[in-house]
Residue, then its C-alpha position, 0 to 999 in steps of 0.5 A: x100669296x101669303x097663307x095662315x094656318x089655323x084651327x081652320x086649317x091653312x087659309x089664305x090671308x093676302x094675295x096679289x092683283x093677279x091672284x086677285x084677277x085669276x078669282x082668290x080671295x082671302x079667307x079661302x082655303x089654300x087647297x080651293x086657291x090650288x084648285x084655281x091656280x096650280x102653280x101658285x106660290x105659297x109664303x107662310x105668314x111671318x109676323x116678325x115680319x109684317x112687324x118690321x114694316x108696320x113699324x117703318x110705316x108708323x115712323x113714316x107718319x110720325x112726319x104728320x101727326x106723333x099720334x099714330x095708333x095701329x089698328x090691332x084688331x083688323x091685323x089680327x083677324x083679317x084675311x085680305x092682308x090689310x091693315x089700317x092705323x089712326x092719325x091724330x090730327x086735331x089742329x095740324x092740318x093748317x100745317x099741310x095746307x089743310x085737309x085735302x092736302x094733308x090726305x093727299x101727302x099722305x097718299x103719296x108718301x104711302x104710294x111711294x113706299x110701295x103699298x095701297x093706302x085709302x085715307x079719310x078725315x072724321x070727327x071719330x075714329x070709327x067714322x074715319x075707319x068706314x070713310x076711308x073703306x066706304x066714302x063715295x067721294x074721291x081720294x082727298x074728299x073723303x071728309x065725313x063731319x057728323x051730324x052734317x054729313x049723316x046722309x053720307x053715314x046712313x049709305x054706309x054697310x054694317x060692316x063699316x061698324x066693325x062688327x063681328x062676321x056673326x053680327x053681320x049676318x044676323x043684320x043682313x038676314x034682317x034686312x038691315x044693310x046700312x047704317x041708316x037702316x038701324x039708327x031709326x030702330x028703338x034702341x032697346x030691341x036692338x039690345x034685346x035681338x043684336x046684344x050690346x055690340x051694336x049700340x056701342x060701335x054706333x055710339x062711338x061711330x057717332x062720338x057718343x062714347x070714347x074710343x081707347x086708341x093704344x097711341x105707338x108713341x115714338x122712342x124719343x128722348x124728349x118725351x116724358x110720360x107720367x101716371x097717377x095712382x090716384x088720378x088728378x081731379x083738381x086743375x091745381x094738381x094738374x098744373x103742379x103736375x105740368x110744370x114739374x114735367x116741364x122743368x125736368x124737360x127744359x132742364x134736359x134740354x138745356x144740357x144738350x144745347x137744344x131748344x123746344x119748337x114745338x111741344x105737345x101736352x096730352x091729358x087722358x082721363x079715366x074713362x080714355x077721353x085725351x085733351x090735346x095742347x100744342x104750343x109752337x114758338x118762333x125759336x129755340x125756347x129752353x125756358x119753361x116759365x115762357x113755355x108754361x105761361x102760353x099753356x097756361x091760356x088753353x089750359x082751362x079748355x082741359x077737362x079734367x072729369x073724373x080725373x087725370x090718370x096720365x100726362x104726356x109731354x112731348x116736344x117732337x120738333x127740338x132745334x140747336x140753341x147758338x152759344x150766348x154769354x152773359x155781360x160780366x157787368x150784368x147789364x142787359x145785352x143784345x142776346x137778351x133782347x133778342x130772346x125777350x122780342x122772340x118770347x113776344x112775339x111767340x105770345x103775339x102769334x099765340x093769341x092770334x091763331x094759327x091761321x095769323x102769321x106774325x111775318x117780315x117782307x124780305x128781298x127775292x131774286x125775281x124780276x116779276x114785281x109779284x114775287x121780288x118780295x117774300x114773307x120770313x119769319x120776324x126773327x132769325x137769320x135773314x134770307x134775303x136774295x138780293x144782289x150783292x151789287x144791286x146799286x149798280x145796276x140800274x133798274x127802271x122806275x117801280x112804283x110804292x105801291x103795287x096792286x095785288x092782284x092787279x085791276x082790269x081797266x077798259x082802254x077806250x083810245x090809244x095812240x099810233x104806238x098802241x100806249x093808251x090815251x084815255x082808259x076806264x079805272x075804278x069806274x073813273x074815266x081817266x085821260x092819259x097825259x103821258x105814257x112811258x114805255x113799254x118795258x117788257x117782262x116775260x115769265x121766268x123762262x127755266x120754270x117753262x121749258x115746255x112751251x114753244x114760242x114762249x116770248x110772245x105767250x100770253x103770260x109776257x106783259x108790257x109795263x107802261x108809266x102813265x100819267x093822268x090828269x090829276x097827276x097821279x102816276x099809274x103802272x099799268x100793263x098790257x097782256x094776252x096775244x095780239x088783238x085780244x090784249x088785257x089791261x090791267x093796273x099793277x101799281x101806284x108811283x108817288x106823286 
């Protein structure tokens, strides 16, 4: 059990899940808890401490996000011994395969560290605070996008507000519970009866009001912070701004050999509103006239309102740059075209969104036809897994074209040995000439250990090569268990 002394006497502020299950609680006084458990165990609160592990966790998220804001006020005043940290995740979530599964990686890594973590994704900060303290849904749903899902706000408790324990109480007198009981009352005799408190956690609940999140940026040599004395109200200045941080990080860079992946620029405003840009490319880039021309297309969205206090520009993905020299008759070499269809299709893929990948299909060592290919990026070293002697061995006939997924066909006649002889395709009845095969392939054996009789499961098929009446060749295969066989088309041969 860990106990704070204060004015109050000595309380207890974070206890484990047997004191829990024995009836403590935090908040009470260490000598009620006594009472309940003589034999308890008491460690006074170190802060230095609880310092130290926050920091750790903080750089853990790092991995997800460079935003992470811990949330200060509920360290200081809570007695359950939690405490709680904003993610700021605005277009990265792609990058984890979406919401859910950036919810659930992050669960996972807390779990593993050895602590209890609730998690939740919203439009706000204050809605992601009661989401993940109060959102019905499972673990990686906790999702709360408003106004869409006010239904879901309004069953929320005031204390999803985070307002003071004196508030809460009034409220509760009241009769007043939930979110939705206070959001129908006029808006001035809940600052005439509550103060303004009320009004403006509901305000930034619902994104009418900012909310100043104290960012722990990370130590890191290539971020560079810069504020004005008299904020930036011009998008010119901004600009100007810009590109001289860009060229002094481009210049130190260069002189460590390390090249930029990913970069992120923040622009806070006066009144604590950030607007976010997050520029990726597809290899090492030291150049800033290529970086500042792929902001330059977002740079319009930023807001500059009542001007520009502060820029950040932060690159938190840096890569090694291979060594190149220059011809010394200055013509245009192999490295420099190499670098200029890199900075093309860095601007390709920037207009395409991140949900387009620029890619180029590459060789895997599977013999399942879906997964001999794999998709690389367009430029960069190769990693193709093919066979070193792959002429030698002499492989049966693949088709040019595969299917994927493959399509269901009705056989309605096969012959003695099982091959089809007349099926359904497409909705074309099609007459089987000739029939090559079968050439079994079952699954790769070492990715399911656990099955027995694993050669005449569901997932082997039989390929056959057939021929049609109008020439054309089909590859078609067979699976599923003896009498309930599926057939299906996985690719077309030339003709």
């Amino acid at each position: 059990m860990i106990t704070r002394a204060d004015h109050k006497g000595v309380l207890v502020c974070g206890v484990n899940e047997s004191a829990q299950q024995a009836g403590l609680y935090g908040g009470m006084r260490l000598s009620d808890a006594r009472s309940i458990l003589p034999e308890l165990k008491n460690t006074p609160e170190d802060p230095e401490l609880y310092h130290a592990h926050l920091t750790r966790m903080i750089r853990a998220m790092d991995r997800y996000s460079p935003w992470v804001a811990p949330d200060r006020i509920l360290q200081a005043q809570s007695l359950e011994g939690d405490t709680g940290m904003w993610l700021e995740i605005t277009g990265g979530s792609h990058l984890f395969g979406g919401e859910g599964q950036l919810i659930a990686r992050i669960l996972r890594d807390v779990t593993e560290r050895g602590y209890r973590a609730r998690a939740a994704i919203a439009d706000t900060a204050g809605a992601a605070w009661a989401s993940a303290r109060c959102h019905p849904a499972p673990d990686e749903d906790r999702r709360l996008s408003l106004p869409a899902d006010h239904a879901i706000a309004a069953g929320f408790p005031v204390s999803a507000l985070r307002l003071s324990e004196d508030i809460i109480a009034v409220l509760s007198r009241l009769g007043l519970k939930h979110i939705g009981d206070i959001t129908p009352l006029p808006r001035a005799n809940i600052t005439t009866r509550l103060g303004p408190d009320v009004l403006h956690r509901i305000d930034q609940f619902y994104g009418r009001l900012p909310e100043h999140l104290h960012f722990e940026l990370p130590d890191h040599p290539w971020l560079i912070r810069q504020n004005f004395g008299e904020p930036l109200g011009d998008a010119a200045n901004l600009a100007h701004a810009i590109e001289s941080m860009m060229e002094k990080l481009c210049a130190d860079l260069r002189a460590e050999n390390l090249g930029l992946r990913r970069l992120i620029l923040r622009c806070i405003r006066v009144d604590g509103h950030a607007h976010t840009i997050t520029t990726t490319t597809g290899t090492p880039c030291q150049s800033e006239a290529h970086i500042l021309r792929l902001m330059a297309e977002k740079m319009p969205g930023v807001d500059t309102g009542f001007g520009i206090e502060q820029v950040i520009l932060y690159a938190p993905w840096v890569e090694h740059v291979a060594f190149r020299q220059a011809r010394l008759d200055r013509q245009q070499n192999d490295a420099q075209d190499d670098v200029a269809l890199a900075q093309l299709l860095d601007r390709i893929s920037h207009h395409l969104g991140p949900r387009d990948v620029l890619f180029r299909p590459a060789h895997h060592a599977s013999h399942l036809p879906e997964r001999a290919a794999i998709r690389q990026a367009p430029t960069g070293p190769s990693t193709q897994t093919k066979p070193a002697r792959l002429d030698d061995i002499k492989l049966p006939r693949r088709p040019v074209r595969l299917i994927d997924p493959p399509e269901p066909v009705d056989v309605v006649a096969r012959n003695a040995a099982g091959a089809p002889t007349k099926l359904r395709w497409r909705k074309m009845m099609i007459d089987v000439l000739r029939a090559d095969g079968p050439e079994r392939i079952c699954p790769e054996w070492w990715d399911h250990l656990d099955r027995d009789n694993y050669a005449l499961s569901q997932n082997t098929r039989d390929y056959f090569r057939i021929c049609d009446q109008k020439g054309r060749m089909l590859w078609l295969f067979r699976s599923g268990h003896s009498g309930q066989d599926i057939w299906s088309v996985h690719g077309l041969f030339a003709g």
